[in-house]
C-alpha positions as CSV (number, residue, x, y, z in Angstrom):
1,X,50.8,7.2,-51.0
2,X,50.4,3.5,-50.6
3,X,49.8,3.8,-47.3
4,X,46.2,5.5,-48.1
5,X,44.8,2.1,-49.2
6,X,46.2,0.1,-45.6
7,X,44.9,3.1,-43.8
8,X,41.7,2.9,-45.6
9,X,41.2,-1.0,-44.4
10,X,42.2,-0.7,-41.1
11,X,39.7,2.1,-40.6
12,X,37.1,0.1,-42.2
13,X,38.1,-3.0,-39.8
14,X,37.9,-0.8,-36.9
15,X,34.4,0.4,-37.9
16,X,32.9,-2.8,-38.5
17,X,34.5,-4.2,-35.3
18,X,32.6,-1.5,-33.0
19,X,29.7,-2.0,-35.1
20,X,29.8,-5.4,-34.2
21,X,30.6,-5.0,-30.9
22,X,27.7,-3.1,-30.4
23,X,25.3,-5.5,-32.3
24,X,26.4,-8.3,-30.2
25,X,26.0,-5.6,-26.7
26,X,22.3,-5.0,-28.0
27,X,21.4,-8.4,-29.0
28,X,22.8,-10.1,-25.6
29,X,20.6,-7.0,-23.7
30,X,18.0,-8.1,-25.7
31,X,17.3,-11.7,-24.6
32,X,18.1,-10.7,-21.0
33,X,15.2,-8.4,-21.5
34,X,13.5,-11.3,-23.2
35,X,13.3,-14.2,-20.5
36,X,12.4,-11.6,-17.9
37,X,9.5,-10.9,-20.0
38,X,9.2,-14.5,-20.5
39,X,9.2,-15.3,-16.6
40,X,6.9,-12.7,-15.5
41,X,4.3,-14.0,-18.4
42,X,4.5,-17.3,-17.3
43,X,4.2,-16.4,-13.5
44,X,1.5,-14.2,-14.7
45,X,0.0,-17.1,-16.7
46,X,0.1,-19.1,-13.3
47,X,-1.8,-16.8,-11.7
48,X,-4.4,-16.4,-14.5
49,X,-5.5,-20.3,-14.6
50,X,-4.8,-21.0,-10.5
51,X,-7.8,-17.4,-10.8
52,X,-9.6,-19.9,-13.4
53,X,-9.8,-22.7,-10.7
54,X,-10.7,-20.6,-7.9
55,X,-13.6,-18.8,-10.2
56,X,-14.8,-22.5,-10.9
57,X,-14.8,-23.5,-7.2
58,X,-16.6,-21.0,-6.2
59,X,-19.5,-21.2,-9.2
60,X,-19.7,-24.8,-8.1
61,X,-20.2,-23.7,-4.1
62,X,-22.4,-21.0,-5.5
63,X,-25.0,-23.7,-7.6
64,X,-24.7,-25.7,-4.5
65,X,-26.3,-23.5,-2.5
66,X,-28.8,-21.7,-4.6
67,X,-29.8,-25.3,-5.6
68,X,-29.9,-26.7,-2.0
């Protein structure tokens, strides 16, 4: 019977190890997922202010010739 206890443990070590395990798996996923998201908003961001310039360019042509 003393064996119950060492059993007991090593199950419970083996448990936490794959829960663990798996933690680390969906946390490492995770960022991978992350800066993806991360580099597509920033190219996205890019695009959004070099749209902002453009959009001011073209309001400035557009006074210039309604005004002229």
């Amino acid at each position: 019977m003393h064996w119950v206890p060492i059993g007991a443990w090593i199950g419970v070590s083996v448990f936490a190890i794959v829960i663990l395990g798996f933690c680390a798996y969906e946390l490492s996923w995770k960022v991978r997922r992350l800066k993806a998201d991360l580099a597509a908003f920033t190219e996205l961001g890019a695009r959004a202010k070099q749209l902002q310039v453009d959009a001011a360019a073209l309001q400035q042509r557009l006074a210039r010739t309604t005004s002229g």
